[in-house]
N, C-alpha and C positions, 0 to 999 in steps of 0.2 A: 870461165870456170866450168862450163859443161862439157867444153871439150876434154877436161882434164878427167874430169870423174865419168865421162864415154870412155877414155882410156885405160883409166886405172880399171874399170870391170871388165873391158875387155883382156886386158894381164891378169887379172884374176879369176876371171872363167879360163882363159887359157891352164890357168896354173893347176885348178880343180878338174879339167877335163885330164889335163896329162895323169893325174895321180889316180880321177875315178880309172881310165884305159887301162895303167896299167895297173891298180887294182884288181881290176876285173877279169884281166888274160890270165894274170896270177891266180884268181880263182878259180876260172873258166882249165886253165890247168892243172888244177890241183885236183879239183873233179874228175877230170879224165882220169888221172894218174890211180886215183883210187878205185876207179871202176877196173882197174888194172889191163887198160885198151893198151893194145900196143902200138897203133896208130896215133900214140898223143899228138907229137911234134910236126907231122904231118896233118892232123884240123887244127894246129892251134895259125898254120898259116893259109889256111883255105878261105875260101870266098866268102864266108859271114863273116870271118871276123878284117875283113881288109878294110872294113872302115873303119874299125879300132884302130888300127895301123895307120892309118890313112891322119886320120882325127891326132893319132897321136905325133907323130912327124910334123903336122902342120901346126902342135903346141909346142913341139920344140922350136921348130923352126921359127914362130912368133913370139917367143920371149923376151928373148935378148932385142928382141928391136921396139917392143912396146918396152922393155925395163927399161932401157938406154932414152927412148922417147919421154919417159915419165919423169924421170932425174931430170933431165934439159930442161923442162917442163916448172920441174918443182923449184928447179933450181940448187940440187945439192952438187957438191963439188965432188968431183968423182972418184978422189983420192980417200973419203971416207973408208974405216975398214971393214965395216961392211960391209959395205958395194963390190969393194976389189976382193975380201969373201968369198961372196955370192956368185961373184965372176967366176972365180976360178974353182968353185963348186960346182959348176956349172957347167964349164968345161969340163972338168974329169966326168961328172953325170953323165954329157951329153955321148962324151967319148965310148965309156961303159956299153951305154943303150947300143950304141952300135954294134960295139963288139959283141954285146947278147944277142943284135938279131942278126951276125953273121953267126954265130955256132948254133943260134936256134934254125935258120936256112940249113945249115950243115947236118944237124940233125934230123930236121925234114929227108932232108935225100938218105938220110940213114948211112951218116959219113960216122967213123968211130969219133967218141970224144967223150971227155968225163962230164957226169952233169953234175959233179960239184961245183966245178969251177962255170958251171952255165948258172948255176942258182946263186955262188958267189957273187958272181956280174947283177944278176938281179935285185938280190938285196943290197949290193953296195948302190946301185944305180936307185931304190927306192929310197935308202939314207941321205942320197946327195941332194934330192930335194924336196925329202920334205923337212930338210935340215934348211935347205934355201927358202920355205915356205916360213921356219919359223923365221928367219933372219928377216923374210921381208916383213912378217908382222911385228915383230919386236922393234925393229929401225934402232937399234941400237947407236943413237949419234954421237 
């Protein structure tokens, strides 16, 4: 039983570190922007914050294989609907975040492009999970 609740904290500091990172870049941008720098997108990927990035990658990347460990673990059947949900919230989230930090690269190099659709990508990619956050805490079975 220790192994399990060593698990489940580790999926759930994952899950609170993804949401503090990117909380915080969001902030950490929002800051800039208001001080009206024109160099935003260019520190927002500089060398302080590449362990945010760094932090953040490695919570996505360990999600899906501690969530998928957990279920095996608990024993729920994977066809519940909110697991296969969560899944495929998951995916479109994870998808998103990509696509945010290619146009935010893009915008680093100071390539044209709308930053609606870069703060579109943000907010939906912040929707996707902490909509997955509630579903894991609710467990809706």
């Amino acid at each position: 039983m220790e192994y399990l609740t060593t698990l489940k904290t580790v999926h759930v500091v994952a899950t609170v570190l993804l949401l503090a990172c990117a909380l915080g870049l969001a902030i950490y941008t929002w800051r800039l922007r208001q001080r009206s720098d024109a160099a935003v997108y260019s520190q927002l990927l500089r060398r302080p914050l590449l362990f945010v990035w760094l932090l953040l990658g490695v919570c996505l990347v360990s999600m899906p294989f501690t969530g998928w460990w957990l279920v095996h673990l608990v024993g729920w059947p994977l066809g519940q609907t909110w697991l296969l949900a969560s899944s495929l919230i998951y995916t479109v989230g994870a998808l998103s975040v990509w696509w945010l930090l290619i146009r935010l690269n893009r915008l680093r190099r100071a390539e044209p492009g709308s930053l609606r659709l870069t703060l579109a990508l943000a907010v939906f990619s912040a929707v996707c999970f902490v909509s997955i956050a509630g579903l894991m805490g609710a467990k809706p079975v």
